[in-house]
C-alpha positions in Angstrom: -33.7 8.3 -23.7 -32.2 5.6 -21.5 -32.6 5.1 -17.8 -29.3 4.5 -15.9 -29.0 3.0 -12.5 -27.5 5.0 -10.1 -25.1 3.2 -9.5 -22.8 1.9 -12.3 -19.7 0.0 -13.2 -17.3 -0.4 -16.2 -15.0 -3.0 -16.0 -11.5 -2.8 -18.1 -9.2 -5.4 -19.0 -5.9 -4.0 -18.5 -4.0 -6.7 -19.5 -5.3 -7.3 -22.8 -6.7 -3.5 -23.4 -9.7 -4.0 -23.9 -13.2 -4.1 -22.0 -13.9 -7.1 -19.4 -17.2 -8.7 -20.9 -19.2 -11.4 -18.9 -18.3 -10.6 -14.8 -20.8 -11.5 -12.7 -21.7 -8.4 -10.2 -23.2 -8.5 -7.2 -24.1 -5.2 -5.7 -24.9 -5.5 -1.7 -26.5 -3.5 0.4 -24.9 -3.0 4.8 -28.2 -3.1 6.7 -28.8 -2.1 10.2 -28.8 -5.6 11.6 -25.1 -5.1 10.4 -25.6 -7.8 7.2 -25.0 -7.3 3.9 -28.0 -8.5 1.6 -27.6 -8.8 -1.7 -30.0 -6.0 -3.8 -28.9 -6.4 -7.4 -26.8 -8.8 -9.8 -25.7 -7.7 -13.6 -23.0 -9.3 -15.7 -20.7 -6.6 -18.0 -22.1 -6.1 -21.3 -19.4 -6.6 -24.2 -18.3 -2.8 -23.6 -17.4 -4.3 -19.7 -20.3 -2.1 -18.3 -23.3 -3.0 -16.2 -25.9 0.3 -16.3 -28.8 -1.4 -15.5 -28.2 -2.6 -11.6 -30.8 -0.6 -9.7 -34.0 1.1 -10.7 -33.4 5.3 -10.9 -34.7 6.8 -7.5 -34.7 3.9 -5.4 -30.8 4.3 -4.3 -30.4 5.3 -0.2 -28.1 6.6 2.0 -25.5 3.9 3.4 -22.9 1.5 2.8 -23.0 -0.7 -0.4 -20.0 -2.9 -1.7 -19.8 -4.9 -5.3 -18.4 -7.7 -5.6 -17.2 -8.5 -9.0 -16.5 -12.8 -10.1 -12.7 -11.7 -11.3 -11.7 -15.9 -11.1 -14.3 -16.9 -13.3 -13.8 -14.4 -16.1 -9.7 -15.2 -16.2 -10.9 -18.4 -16.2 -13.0 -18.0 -19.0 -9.3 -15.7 -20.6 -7.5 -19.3 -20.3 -5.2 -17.0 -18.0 -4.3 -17.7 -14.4 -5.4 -14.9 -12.0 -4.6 -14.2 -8.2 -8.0 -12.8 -7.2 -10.9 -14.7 -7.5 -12.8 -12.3 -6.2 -12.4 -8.3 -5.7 -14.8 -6.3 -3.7 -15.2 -2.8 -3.7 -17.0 -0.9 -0.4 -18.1 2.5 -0.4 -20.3 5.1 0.9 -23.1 6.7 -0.3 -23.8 9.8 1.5 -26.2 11.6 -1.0 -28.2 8.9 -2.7 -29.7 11.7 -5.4 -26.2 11.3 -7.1 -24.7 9.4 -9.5 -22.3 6.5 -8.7 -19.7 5.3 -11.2 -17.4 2.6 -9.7 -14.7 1.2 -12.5 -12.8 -1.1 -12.1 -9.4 -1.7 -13.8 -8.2 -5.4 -14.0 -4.9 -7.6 -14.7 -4.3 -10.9 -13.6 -2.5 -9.7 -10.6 -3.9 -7.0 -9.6 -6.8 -4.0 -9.6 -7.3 -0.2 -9.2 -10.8 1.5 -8.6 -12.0 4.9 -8.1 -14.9 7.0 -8.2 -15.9 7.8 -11.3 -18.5 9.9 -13.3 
């Protein structure tokens, strides 16, 4: 049986239809000193997801934000994006969950929700 993070990401290529392989991820952490620090880093697998960002059980309350490297992988495309970056802040509020953030992707713009 496989371990998942508890916090997770999928990463779809609307554009084209297909998954979004090779983002770079960061996934930061808002600490009390009112920073973010940087806890994990992934990169999508060639399905677009990352399921390995933090070890199960070690996920706590507070506010956490990815950040996903959108201008390098439409560089990678040979296609001309508007974002270079898109971050995505949320709350965690019961860390014994399960966290799915997705992101959907064009060139010229982005959707997220909370997934399952």
């Amino acid at each position: 049986m496989t371990t998942i993070s508890p916090i997770t990401t999928h990463v779809l290529d609307t554009a084209l239809g297909r998954p979004a392989a090779g983002i770079a991820v960061a996934l930061d952490s808002h600490s009390e000193s009112a920073q973010w620090d940087c806890i994990a880093t992934g990169e999508t697998d060639a399905d677009g997801r990352i399921l390995d960002l933090l070890p199960p059980g070690s996920l706590q309350a507070g506010r956490y934000r990815m950040t996903f490297a959108t201008g390098e992988y439409f560089r990678h495309q040979a296609t001309e994006g508007f974002y270079p970056v898109v971050r995505i802040e949320f709350e965690i509020r019961e860390p014994d969950q399960h966290y799915h953030v997705p992101l959907l992707l064009s060139p010229f713009g982005y959707s997220t929700y909370r997934g399952s």
